[in-house]
N, C-alpha and C positions, 0 to 999 in steps of 0.2 A: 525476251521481254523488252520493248522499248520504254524509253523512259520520257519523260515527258521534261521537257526543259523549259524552264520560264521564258518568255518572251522580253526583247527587248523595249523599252519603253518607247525609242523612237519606231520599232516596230511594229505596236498598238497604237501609235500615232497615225504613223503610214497609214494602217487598213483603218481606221473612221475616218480618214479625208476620202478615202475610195468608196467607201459608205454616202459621206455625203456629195461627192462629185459625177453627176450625171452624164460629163464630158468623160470622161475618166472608165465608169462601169460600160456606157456606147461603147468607148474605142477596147474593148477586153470580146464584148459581147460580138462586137464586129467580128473578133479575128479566134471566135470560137471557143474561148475560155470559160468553164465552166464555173459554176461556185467551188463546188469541192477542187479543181484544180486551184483555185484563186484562195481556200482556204488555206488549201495541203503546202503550197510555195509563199504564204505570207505573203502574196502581192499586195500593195499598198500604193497609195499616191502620195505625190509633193506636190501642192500645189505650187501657181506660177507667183504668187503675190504671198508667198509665207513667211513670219520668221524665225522658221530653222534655219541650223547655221550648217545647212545644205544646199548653197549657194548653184550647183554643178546639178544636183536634184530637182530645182524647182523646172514646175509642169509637168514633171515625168511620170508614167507608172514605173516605182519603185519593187527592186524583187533583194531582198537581204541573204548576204552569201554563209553560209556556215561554212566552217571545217569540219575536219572528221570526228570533233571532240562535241559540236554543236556550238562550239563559239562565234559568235557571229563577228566575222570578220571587213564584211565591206558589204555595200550597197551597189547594184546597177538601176543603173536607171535609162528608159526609154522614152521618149519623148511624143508627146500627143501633137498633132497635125491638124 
């Protein structure tokens, strides 16, 4: 049985800026990601002009790293062109 583990807060963050970033869902859509993949990985955005104190993050699409416990341990991020 899996267990469902609460989400991060800057991680509900992340996906409603990708919600509302059109730049952002384009560059996903482009490179063939689907929803349920964009669900299933909690892809999210930072935007470029934000303030989180994810200075390294901003513009990027963000993807949050778990460990094997489900703790979320660090953020990557990739950057929009």
């Amino acid at each position: 049985m899996t267990q469902t583990v609460p989400k991060n807060n800057q991680v509900i963050q992340f996906q409603r800026e990708l919600i509302l970033s059109s730049i952002a869902t384009k560059h996903l859509e482009e490179r063939n990601f689907s929803k349920t993949i964009i669900e299933k990985f909690d892809v999210g955005f930072c935007p470029a002009c934000s303030s989180y104190s994810f200075d390294l993050l901003n513009g990027r699409v963000v993807v949050p790293i778990y460990d094997v416990y489900d703790n979320l341990i660090a953020f990557a991020g990739r950057q929009i062109k």
